[in-house]
N, C-alpha and C positions, 0 to 999 in steps of 0.2 A: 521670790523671797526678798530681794534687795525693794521690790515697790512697796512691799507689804512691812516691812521691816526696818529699811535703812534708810528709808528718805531724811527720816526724823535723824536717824542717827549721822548721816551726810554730811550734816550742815550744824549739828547740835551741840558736838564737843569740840567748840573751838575755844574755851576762855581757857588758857593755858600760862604758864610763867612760874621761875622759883628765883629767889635771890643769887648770884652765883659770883665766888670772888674765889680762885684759887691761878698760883704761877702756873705761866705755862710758857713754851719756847715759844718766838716768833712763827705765826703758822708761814707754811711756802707751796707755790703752788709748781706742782711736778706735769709738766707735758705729758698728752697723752691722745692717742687715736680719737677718735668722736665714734661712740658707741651706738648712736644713731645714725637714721637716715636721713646725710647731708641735704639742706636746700638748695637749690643752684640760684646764683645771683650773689652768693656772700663769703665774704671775708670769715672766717670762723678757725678759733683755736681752742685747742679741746685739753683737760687735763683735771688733776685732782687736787684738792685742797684738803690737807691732813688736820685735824681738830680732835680736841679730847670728847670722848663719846661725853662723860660728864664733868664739869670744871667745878663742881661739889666736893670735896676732898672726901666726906661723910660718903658720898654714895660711890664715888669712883672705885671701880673692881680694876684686877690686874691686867686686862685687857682694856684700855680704857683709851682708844683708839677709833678715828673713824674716817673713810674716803671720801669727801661730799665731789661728786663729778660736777664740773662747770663747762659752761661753751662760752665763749668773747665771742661775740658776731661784731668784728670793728667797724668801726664808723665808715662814710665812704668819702670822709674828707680825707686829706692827710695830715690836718692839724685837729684835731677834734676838742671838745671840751673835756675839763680835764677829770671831770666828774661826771661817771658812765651810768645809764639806768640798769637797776637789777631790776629783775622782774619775779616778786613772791607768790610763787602758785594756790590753789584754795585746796582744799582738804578739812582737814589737814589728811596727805595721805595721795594727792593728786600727783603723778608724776609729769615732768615737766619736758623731761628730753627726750622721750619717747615719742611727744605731741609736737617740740617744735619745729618739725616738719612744715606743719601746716598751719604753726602760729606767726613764725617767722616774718612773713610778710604783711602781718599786720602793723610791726613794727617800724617797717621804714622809714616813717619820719621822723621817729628819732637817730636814727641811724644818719641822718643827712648832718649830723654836727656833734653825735657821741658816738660812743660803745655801749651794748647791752651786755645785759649777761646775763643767763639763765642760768640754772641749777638744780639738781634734784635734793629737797627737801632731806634731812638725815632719816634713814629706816624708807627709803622712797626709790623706787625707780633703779638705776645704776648707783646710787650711794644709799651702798649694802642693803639693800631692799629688807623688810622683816613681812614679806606679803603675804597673804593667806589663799592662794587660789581652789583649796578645797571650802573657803565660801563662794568666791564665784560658782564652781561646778554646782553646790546646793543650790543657789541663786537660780538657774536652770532647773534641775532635779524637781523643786516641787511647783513648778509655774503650771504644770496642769494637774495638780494634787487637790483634791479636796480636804484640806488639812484646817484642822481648827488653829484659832489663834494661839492658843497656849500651848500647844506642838509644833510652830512657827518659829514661837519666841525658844522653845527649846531646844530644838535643830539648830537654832542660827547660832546660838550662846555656846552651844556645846561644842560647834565648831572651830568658833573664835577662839575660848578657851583652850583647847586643844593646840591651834597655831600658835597661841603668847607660851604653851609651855615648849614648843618647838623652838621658837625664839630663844627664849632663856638657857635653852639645851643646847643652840647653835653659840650662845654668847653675849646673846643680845641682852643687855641692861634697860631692863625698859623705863626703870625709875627715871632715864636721864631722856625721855622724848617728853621734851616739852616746848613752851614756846619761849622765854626764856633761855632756855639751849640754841634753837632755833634762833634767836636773836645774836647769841654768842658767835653763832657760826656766820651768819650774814657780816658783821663786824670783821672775823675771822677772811672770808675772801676779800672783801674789801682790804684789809690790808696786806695782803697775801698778793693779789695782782697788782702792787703797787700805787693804788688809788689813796686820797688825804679821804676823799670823800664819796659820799654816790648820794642820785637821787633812787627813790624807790617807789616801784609800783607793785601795788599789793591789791588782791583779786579777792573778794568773799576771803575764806579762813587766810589768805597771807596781807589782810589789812589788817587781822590780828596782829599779825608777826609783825608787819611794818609799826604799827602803836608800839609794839614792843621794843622795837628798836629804838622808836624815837624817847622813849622812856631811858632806855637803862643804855646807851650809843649816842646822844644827841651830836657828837663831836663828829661822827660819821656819816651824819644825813646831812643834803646840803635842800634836798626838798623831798616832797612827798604825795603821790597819789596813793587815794584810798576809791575806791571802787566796790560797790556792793558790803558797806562797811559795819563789822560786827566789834561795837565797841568793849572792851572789856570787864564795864559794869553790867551789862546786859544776860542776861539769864535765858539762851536759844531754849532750854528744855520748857522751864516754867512759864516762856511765853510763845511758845510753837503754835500753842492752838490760837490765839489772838492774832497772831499775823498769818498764820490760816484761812481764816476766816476774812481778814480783811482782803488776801488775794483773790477769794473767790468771787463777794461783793466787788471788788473791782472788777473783776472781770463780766458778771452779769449788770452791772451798771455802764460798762465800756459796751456794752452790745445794744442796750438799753437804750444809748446816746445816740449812737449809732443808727441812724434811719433805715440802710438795708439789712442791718444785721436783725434790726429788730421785727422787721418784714418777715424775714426771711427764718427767725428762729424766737420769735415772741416768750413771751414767758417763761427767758430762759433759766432763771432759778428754780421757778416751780417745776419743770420739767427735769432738772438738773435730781432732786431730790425727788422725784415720783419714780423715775426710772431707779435712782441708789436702791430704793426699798424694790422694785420690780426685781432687777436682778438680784438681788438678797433674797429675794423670796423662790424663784427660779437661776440659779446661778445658770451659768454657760460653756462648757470649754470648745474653744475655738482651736481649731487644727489650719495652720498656717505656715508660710514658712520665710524663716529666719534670714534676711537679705544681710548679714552682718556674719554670721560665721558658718552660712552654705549649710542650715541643718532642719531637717522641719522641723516644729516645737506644735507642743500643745499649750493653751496658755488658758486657765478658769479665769473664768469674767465673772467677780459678784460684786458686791458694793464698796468694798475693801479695798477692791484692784480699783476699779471706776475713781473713784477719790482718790486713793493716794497716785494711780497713774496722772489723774488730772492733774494734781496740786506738783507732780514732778516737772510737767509740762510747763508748766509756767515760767520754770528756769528758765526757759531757753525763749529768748523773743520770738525767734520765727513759728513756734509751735503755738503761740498764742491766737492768733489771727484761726486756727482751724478746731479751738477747743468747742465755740458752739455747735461748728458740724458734730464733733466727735461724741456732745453729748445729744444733740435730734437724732444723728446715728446710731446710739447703742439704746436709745427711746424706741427704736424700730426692730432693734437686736442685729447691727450691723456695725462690725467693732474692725473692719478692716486696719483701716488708718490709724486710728490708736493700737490697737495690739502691735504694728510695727512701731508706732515712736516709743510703746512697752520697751520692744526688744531691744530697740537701741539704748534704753537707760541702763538696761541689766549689759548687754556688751562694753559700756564704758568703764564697768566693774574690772576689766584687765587692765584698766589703766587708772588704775586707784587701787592704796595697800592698806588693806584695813586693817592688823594691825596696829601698825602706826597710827591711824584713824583713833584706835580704842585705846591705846595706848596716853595718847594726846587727851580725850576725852576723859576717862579715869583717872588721871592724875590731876588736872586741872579745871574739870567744866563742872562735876555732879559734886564734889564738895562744896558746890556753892548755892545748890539745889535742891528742891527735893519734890516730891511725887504732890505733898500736900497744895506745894503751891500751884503747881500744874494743875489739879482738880478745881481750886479757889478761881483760878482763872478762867478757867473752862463756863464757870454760872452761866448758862441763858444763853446760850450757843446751839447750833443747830446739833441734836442726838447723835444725828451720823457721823459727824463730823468728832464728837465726843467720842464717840465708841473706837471708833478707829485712830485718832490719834491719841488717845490717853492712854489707851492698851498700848502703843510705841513707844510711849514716855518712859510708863513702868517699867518696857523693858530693859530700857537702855540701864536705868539705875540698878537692877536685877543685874544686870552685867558686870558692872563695876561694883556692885559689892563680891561678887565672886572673884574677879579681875585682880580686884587688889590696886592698891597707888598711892602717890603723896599726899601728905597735908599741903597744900597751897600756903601760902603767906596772902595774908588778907592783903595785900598791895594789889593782886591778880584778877581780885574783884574790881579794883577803882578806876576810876575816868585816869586817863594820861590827861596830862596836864604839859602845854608843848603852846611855842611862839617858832618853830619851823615852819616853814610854808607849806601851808598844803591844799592839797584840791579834794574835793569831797564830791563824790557821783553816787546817783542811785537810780533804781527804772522803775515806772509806777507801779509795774505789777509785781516785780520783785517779791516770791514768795515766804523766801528764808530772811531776807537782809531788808526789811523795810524801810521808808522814808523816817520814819521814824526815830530808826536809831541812828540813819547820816545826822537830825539834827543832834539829839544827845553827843554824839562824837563832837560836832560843832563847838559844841558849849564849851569845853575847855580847851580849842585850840584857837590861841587867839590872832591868827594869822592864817584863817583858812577861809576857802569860799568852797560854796554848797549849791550844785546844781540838784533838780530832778528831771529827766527824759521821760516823757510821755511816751507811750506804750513797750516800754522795755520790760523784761523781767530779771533774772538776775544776771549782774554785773553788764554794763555799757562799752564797756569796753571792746568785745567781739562783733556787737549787733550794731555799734553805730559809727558811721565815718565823721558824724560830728563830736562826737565825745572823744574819738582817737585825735584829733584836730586841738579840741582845747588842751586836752591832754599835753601834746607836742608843743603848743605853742606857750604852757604853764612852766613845762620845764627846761624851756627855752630863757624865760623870763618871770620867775616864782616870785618876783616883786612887784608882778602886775596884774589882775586878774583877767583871765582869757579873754575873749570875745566871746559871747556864749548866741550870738545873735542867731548862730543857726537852729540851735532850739527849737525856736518857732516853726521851726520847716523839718521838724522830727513829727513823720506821721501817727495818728494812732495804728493799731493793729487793723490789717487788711481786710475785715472779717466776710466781705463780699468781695469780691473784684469780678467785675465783667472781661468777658475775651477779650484783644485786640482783631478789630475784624477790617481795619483801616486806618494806613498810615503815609506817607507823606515825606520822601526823602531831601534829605538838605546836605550838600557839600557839609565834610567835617573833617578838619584838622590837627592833628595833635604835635603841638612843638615838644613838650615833653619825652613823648616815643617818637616822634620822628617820622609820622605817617600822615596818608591822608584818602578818606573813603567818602561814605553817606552811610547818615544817621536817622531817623525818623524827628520829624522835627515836631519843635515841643517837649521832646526826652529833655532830661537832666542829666549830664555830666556829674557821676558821681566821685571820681576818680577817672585819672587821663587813663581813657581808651576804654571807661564801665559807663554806661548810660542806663538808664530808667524811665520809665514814664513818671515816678516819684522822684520827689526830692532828697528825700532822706532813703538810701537804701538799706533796706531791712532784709533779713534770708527770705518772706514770703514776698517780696516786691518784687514778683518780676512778671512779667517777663523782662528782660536785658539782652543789649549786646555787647559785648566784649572783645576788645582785641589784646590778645598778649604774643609777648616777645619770649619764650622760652629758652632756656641756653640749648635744648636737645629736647626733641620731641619725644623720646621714653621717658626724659625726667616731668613733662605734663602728663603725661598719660598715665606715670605710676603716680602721681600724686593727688590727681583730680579724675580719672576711669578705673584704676586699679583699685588702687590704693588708701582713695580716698571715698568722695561721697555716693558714686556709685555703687562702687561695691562691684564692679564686674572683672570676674576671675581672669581677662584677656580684652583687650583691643577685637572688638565687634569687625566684621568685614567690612572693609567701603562700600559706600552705598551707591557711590558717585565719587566722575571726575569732574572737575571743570577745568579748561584752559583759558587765564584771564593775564595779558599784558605778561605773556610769555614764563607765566609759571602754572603748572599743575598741581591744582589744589583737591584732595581727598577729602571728599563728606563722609561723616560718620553719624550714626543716630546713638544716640544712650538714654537711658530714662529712667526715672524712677515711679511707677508709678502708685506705689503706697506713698510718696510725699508729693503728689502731684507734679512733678516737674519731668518736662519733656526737653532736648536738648538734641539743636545740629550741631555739630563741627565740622571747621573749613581748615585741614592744617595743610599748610606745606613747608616742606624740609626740601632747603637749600644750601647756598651758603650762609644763612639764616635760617628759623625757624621762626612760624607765624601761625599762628592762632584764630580762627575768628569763628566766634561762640555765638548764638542767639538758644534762650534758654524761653520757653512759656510753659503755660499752669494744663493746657491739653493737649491732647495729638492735634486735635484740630486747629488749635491755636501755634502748633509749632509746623503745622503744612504753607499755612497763611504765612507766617513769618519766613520761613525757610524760601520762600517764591519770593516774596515782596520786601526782603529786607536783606537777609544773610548773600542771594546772590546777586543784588546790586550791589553790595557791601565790600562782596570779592570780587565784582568785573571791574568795581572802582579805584581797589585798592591800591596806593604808590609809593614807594619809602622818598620822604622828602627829606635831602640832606639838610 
């Protein structure tokens, strides 16, 4: 349901904001446990920042109170700068502390000279959640239903509806989720943890929020990244199907270009659209099983799923590189790999509140819209692509006229208008937040610079070590524009990769961690102690090899075998010892092999804990490696003081 249903709605009600001026006390931030699951390697203090649910005097009810849960991950200087990054998650409706598990250390190079701080969104996560998990359970329930669309859109509305009057029965004011709220309370920690100021980074729906802030807070921001950025004039519903469409032209033109892609999967539009009508004509249910919550699932494949799972896909960079398989494959009626990156989109459903999602959306995004203009724009577009996302359009406004919400103040619709520093990122494939509207953002900030990253889809931030890098080094110094030199050495998507079947080792050193082994020579240094045969590492580049320095080797293992992208319910048996320079090191195998990735590890737990990973795209490919690389890697390995 959520493929069929919410892609559109995902990413579509984000134009949010109300005027908001009423007293209120100085907010204060109260200490408190961390609700989540600590990272190890970091400084972090946990606690809540108290705020008026709404600062509207007109709308505020007698509970008109709210917890937003925060974490400070401190800097690792001891003097730091005195202006910390907040980090605005997208949604609206995305929880943020649940995930910074694993987002954590994407951050560190800010961390080398501030504080971050993360937060969960108001109605989100641990601050007071308003979340609906009998639609996730729908979301499952009809994924092998043969259900027409107009009993899709009615199940899902029915349900929604039903959690906002739970909401309202628990307390919840929904009138006051908005992104102007949202702006109020960011201002709010900010002065609550004793900050004059912060820079901010805003993701898909929280570069909303960030505009927002820099709007109605300017005195609060001292700079600003925007990342996958949804400007506030921009209309997600009435131009859905335009940047629809342009994602999927790019991506059959990126294969096009592409010499073995286009060997290897020719004609890939026309095939793209011969199969949609194939399976519309013969749908499919696939019996599969769910490597995300340990369940088998049945999942119908027709052209509905085909599309809308595709155009999901595109989010993510690393699933780009495998969509021309996924559509030769389901040409053939072999939907392996896709039905599992299916299931993973509906699992991220327990970490996102919809709700809050609809809530944010009816009050701010579809008063500014309407079904007609959605149609206007749709002219001369491919059918299928008509059919299925215009029926998504309608539904979302069908929602929110039942839903119920505010009138906006026409300010909610217009360009911010801002001389803060800002940095402006987008990825070409980007399906929701196109290049397009980074430039319109552009336009009225007149103190920003605009990159775009070639084969990225949405937001650059997770997929690229060079866009983390400008990043870091923007908000270092927001009076100079980054170096963007590495750009150039941002690859497109993978869309063929041959095996490694010969490699070639070379002494390698890392003063950073403090070791020293052999590498295959020719790899790139992605990061000290991550190598690649590419320069820019992306999730589908690898194979790789890895060294890390773990505080305790159950905190790797729940975060990267458990807990993380494996997905395996236990630590696999060792496979093997080795005794290399008087430590015994345990091999392990893990794999995934719905996302093609095969993976050794070499750990040993001492008075240290060490790591060392070699990751490839086959079994075959990870035997070679495993002989010719992983265990020269560890007869070589020496901590160099």
């Amino acid at each position: 349901m959520r493929k069929l249903t919410c892609l559109v709605v995902i990413l579509s009600a984000f134009v949010l904001g109300t005027s908001l001026a009423v007293a209120q006390d100085s907010p204060a931030f109260e200490p408190s446990p961390c609700g989540f699951n600590r990272p190890g390697g970091f400084t972090i203090e946990c606690g809540y920042v108290t705020v008026p649910e709404s600062r509207d005097p007109a709308l505020a009810d007698d509970t008109n109170e709210l917890q937003l849960a925060v974490a400070i991950f401190r800097s690792y200087t001891a003097e730091p700068d005195t202006a910390p990054l907040i980090y605005l998650d997208g949604g609206p409706g995305g929880q943020t502390l649940s995930t910074v598990e694993y987002l954590a250390g994407l951050f560190q190079p800010f961390l080398q000279n501030r504080d971050v701080i993360f937060f969960d969104q108001r109605g989100v996560g641990l601050s007071q959640a308003i979340d609906c998990p009998a639609y996730t359970d729908l979301s499952y329930d009809v994924l092998g239903q043969d259900l027409d669309f107009d009993e899709l859109v009615q199940l899902a509305n029915d349900t929604l509806l039903v959690c906002r009057d739970d909401a309202i029965a628990a307390g919840a004011n929904l009138s006051a989720y908005t992104s102007a709220e949202n702006a109020a309370d960011v201002r709010d920690i900010v002065t609550a943890l004793g900050y004059e100021q912060a820079d901010l980074l805003g993701v898909s729906y929280g570069t909303r929020l960030a505009l927002t802030v820099m709007r109605d807070y300017p005195e609060v921001v001292r700079s600003v990244i925007l990342d996958a950025v949804l400007p506030l004039q921009a209309n997600p519903d009435s131009e859905f199907l335009i940047n629809a469409q342009r994602a999927f032209t790019t991506l059959f033109e990126g294969c096009a270009k592409d010499a073995a892609c286009d060997q290897l999967y020719p004609d890939l539009e026309t095939v793209f659209y011969d199969t949609v009508q194939q399976v519309n004509e013969q749908p499919e249910v696939v019996s599969t099983f769910d490597y995300f919550t340990g369940q088998p699932r049945d999942v119908l494949i027709n052209g509905d799923t085909l599309i809308s799972g595709l155009f999901g896909l595109m989010y993510q960079t690393g699933e780009i590189a495998n969509l021309p398989r996924y559509i030769y494959e389901a040409a053939d009626g072999v939907y392996d790999g896709f039905v599992d990156d299916l299931l993973y989109t509906v699992f991220q459903g327990d970490y996102f509140d919809e709700v809050m999602f609809t809530a944010v959306g009816c009050n701010e995004e579809t008063p500014f819209d309407t079904y007609e203009a959605a149609m206007a724009s749709s002219e001369g577009l491919p059918e299928p692509l008509t059919e299925i996302f215009l029926a998504q359009i309608e539904s979302s406004f069908t929602l929110c006229d039942a839903w119920g919400g505010l009138q906006p103040g026409a300010i909610e619709n217009e360009p911010v208008v801002s001389d803060i520093p800002t940095l402006i990122t987008v990825g070409e494939y980007d399906p929701i937040t196109p290049p397009r509207w980074a430039r319109l953002t552009a336009e009225t900030l007149s103190n920003s610079y605009l990159y775009e990253f070639p084969g990225i889809g949405h937001a650059t931030f997770a997929a690229s070590n060079c866009a983390i890098g400008m990043m870091a080094a923007f908000v270092h110094d927001p009076t100079t524009a980054p170096d963007s030199s590495c750009i150039e050495n941002v690859p497109p998507p993978l869309f063929a990769v041959a095996e490694i079947t010969a490699i070639n080792n070379r002494p390698y050193t890392s003063d950073d961690l403090g070791f020293s082994s052999v590498v295959p020579e020719g790899w790139y240094q992605i990061e000290p102690g991550l190598l690649s045969p590419y320069p820019e590492m992306e999730p589908t580049a690898i194979p790789v090899i890895a060294f890390r320095f773990p505080i305790t080797l159950d905190d790797y293992v729940r975060q990267i075998i458990t807990g993380g992208f494996y997905a395996y319910d236990e630590l696999p048996p060792s496979a093997a010892t080795i005794r290399a320079n008087g430590r015994d090191w345990n091999i392990y195998q893990v794999e995934r092999p719905d996302q093609d990735v095969y993976t050794s590890f070499a750990f040993f737990e001492g008075d240290r804990t060490y790591v060392i990973g070699v990751t490839a795209t086959t079994e075959t490919e990870r035997d070679y490696l495993y002989n010719a690389l992983l265990i020269p890697a560890v007869e070589a390995f020496e901590i160099v003081e």
